[in-house]
N, C-alpha and C positions, 0 to 999 in steps of 0.2 A: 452653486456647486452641484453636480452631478452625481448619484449615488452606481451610476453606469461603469462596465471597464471601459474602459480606452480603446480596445480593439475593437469594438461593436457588437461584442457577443453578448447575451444575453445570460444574466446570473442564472435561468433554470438549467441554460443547456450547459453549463457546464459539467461535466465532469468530474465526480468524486475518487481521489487517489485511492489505488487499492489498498485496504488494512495491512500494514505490518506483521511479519512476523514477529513472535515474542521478543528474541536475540535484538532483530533488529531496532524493536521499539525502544529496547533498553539502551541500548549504545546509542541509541537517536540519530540511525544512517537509513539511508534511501534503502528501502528493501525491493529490488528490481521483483517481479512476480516470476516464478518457476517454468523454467522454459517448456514446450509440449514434448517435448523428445528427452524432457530429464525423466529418468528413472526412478528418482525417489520423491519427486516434486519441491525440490529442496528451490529458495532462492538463491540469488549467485554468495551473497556475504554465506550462508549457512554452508552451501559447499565449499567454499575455500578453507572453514575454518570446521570442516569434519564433523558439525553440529546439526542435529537431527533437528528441522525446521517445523515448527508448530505455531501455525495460525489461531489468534481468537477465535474464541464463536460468538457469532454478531448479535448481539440482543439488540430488542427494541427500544427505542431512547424515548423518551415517557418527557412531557411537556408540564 
């Protein structure tokens, strides 16, 4: 067995998903990232439902 994905990519390059917003973490839905052209940098769930979108601050995760 293989600890590799499947598609041949390599686990450093991938990709870490951007942080959530709070709302979103808590409903436990895809928080799309705030578009360049939005005016209050709100993600799409936060504007549809009029909620003022406030991102964590990333601390460092300690081993």
């Amino acid at each position: 067995l293989s600890s590799a994905p499947r598609d041949g990519t390599k686990w450093s390059l991938r990709r870490k998903p951007a942080p959530a917003c709070l709302f979103c973490r808590e409903m436990k839905v895809v928080c799309d990232p705030p578009q360049p052209e939005s005016k209050d940098k709100s993600c799409n769930q936060c504007t549809r439902k009029h909620l003022k979108c406030i991102y964590p601050h990333q601390l460092p995760r300690g081993k």
